[in-house]
N, C-alpha and C positions, 0 to 999 in steps of 0.2 A: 834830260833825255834828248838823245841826238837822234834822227830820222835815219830809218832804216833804208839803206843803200837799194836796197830791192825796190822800193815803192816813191824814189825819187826822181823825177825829170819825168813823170806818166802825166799825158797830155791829158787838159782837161775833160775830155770826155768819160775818161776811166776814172774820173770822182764825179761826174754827175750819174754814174752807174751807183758808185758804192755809196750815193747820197740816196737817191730814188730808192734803192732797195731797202736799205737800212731803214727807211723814214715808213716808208711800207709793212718792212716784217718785224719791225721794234727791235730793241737795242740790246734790251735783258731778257732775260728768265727771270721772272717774276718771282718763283722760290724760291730760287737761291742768290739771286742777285748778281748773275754770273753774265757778263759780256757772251751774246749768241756770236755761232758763226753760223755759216751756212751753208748746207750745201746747193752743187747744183740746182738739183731738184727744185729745192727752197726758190734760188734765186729766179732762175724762169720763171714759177708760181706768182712770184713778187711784180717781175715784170708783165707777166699779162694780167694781173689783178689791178694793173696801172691802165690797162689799156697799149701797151708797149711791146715791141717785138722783141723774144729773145734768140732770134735766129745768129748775132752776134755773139751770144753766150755759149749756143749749144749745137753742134753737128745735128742734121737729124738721123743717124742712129745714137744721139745719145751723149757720144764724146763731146767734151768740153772745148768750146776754141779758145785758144792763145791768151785770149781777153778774158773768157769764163774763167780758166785754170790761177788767173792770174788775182781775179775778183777773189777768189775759193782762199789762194795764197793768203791774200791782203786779211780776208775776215778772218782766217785764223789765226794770222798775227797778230793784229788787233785787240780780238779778244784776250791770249795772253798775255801779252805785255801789260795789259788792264790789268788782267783777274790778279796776274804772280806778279807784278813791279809798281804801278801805280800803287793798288788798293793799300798795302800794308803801306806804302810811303805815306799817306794819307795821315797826317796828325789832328786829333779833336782840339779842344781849346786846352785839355789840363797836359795832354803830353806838348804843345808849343811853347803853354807859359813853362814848362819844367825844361826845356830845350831853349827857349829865351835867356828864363832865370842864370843857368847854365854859363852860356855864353857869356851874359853879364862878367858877370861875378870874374871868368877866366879872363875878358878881353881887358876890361875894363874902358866901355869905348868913351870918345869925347864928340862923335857922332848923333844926329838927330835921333831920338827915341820917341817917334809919334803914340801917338792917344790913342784909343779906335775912338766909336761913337756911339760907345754905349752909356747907360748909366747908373747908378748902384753897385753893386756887386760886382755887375760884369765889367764896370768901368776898369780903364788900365792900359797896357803899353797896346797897340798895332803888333803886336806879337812876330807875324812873315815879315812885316816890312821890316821890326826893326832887325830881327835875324840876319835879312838882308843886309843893311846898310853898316853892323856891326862887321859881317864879313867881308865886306868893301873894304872897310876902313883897317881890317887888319892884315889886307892883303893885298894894298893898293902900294906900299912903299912909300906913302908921301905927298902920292900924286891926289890932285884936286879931282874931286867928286862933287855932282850936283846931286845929294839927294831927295829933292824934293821941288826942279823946276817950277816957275812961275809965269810961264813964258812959252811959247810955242819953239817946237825944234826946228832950227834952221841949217840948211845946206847953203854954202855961198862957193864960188868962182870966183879968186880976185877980190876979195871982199864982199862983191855984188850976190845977193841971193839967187840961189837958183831953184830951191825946194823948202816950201815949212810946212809942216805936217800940219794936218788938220785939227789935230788936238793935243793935250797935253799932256805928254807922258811922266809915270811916278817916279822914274832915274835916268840921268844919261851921266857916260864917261868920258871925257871929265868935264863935260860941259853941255848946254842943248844948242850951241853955234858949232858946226861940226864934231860932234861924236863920234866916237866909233863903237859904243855899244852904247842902247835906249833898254828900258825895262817896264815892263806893265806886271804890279803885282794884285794877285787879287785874293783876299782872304775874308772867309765869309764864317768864321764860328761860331757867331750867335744867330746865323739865320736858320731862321727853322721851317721857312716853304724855299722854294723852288720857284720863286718870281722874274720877273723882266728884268730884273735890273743885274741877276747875275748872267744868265744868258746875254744879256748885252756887254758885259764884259767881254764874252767873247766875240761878240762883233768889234768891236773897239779894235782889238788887236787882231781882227782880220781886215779893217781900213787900215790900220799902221801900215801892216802887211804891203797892201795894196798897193800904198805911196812909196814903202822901200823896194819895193819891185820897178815901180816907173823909175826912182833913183837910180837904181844898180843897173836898166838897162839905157837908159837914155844920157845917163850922164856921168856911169862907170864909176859909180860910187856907193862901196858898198856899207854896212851898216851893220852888225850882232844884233839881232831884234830876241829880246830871250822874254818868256812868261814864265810866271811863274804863282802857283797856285795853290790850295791849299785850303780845310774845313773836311774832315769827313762824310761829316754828315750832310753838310750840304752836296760835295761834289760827290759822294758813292751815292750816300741811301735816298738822294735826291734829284741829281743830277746824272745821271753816268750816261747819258745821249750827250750833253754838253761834254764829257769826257772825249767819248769817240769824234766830236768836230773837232775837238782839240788835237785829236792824234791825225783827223784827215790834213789841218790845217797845216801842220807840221813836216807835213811831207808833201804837202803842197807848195812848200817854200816859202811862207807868208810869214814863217817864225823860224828861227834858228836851232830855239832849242825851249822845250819845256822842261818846269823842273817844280816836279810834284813834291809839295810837305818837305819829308825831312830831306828829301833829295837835294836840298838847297845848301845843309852843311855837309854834303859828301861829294859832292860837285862844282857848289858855285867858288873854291878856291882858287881852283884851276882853270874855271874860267878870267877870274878877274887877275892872276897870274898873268895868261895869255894878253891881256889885255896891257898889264904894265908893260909886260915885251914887246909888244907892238909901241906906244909911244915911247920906250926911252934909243929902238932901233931907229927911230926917226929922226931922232937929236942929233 
């Protein structure tokens, strides 16, 4: 999923709006499980249950200013691109192993096929990642992939460093010494709470974010930062607040592109297409 052209380049104040409110008036409908929007009304309410003025939100007869109209926009976007495009892209563990299997069997890759880290039963492939790294490899032409760095990502000048990212991410192409696309993938199908450790997943790739932001403005060097994500049950029936920072993040500019579940074989072809094009137009 590419960020919507409407809600790109909105200065930070217009997401500590739709952070504050959202974290106030809750994310779902409890019933139904369905991403809220909100309206006006709502949003004011939100804001002075903060202690906060909504004189920026709302005229006082009532009309919405420029920034209300636009908050109004944003959460109804939100919500459906959630409810009607996420959710069903959304695979549990038996539709990714049979979309794995799948691919297997069609690709035939000679690419990494990681483990996850479970044990018994559930032991078995990394199921997203190796989706992943199978569709790299059968749509890379050739070209060298690191799937599974060991090493921090570096930017250099001249050979001389000029940026390494703070951590270590799960892909870069075709290498973590100048890349031009990194990847954080995060698959969660045997969790069964809503713990730190998935929510810090997506801090993770909101510092990526952060450092290819200092790169692309101070040193004009830009970067495909793509996520990519995946578990039903973790990210709907458990998660779906981490959902929405994922869709703020994204149009925040901090990610290129998310690419929920199955959206990874209808999508990420094209991207790693894009990406051959670029380095063989370099040659």
């Amino acid at each position: 999923m590419k960020p919507d052209r409407r809600f790109t380049q909105l200065d930070k104040r217009f997401w500590a709006n739709v952070r504050s409110i959202s974290e106030k008036l809750g994310y779902t409908v409890r019933r139904t499980k369905k991403i809220k929007v909100y309206d006006l009304e709502e949003i004011c309410r939100g804001l002075h249950a903060l202690n906060l003025q909504s004189s920026h939100i709302s005229h006082p007869d009532g009309r919405p200013t420029e920034l209300g109209a636009k908050l109004h926009e944003y959460f109804r976007y939100r919500a459906d691109v959630l409810n009607t495009f996420v959710r069903p892209h959304l695979m549990d563990a038996r539709r990714a192993r049979s979309t794995f299997t799948e691919l297997y069997t069609q690709l035939q890759p000679t690419c990494p096929i990681p483990k996850n880290k479970q044990k018994g039963e559930k032991a078995g492939p990394a199921y997203l990642t190796a989706i992943v790294n199978m569709i790299i490899e059968a749509n890379s032409n050739g070209l060298p992939c690191d799937y599974d760095p060991k090493r921090l990502t570096t930017f250099t000048d001249k050979g001389m460093p000029v940026r390494t990212l703070a951590r270590r991410v799960d892909g870069c192409f075709p290498g973590p010494v100048n890349p031009i696309a990194i990847w954080e993938v995060k698959e969660y199908y045997y969790t069964t709470t809503f713990g730190s450790r998935v929510a810090d997943g997506i801090y993770e790739t909101l510092l990526d974010g952060l450092e290819l932001e200092d790169l692309r403005k101070n040193e004009g060097v830009s970067v495909q930062h793509l996520l990519i994500i995946d578990a039903y049950e973790t990210w709907w029936n458990l998660g779906r607040s981490c959902l929405c920072r994922t869709i703020e993040m994204l149009h925040m500019g901090y990610v290129d592109e998310v690419l929920f579940g199955y959206e990874v074989v209808e999508r990420l072809p094209q991207i790693v297409g894009g990406w051959v094009a670029a380095l063989e137009a370099d040659r």
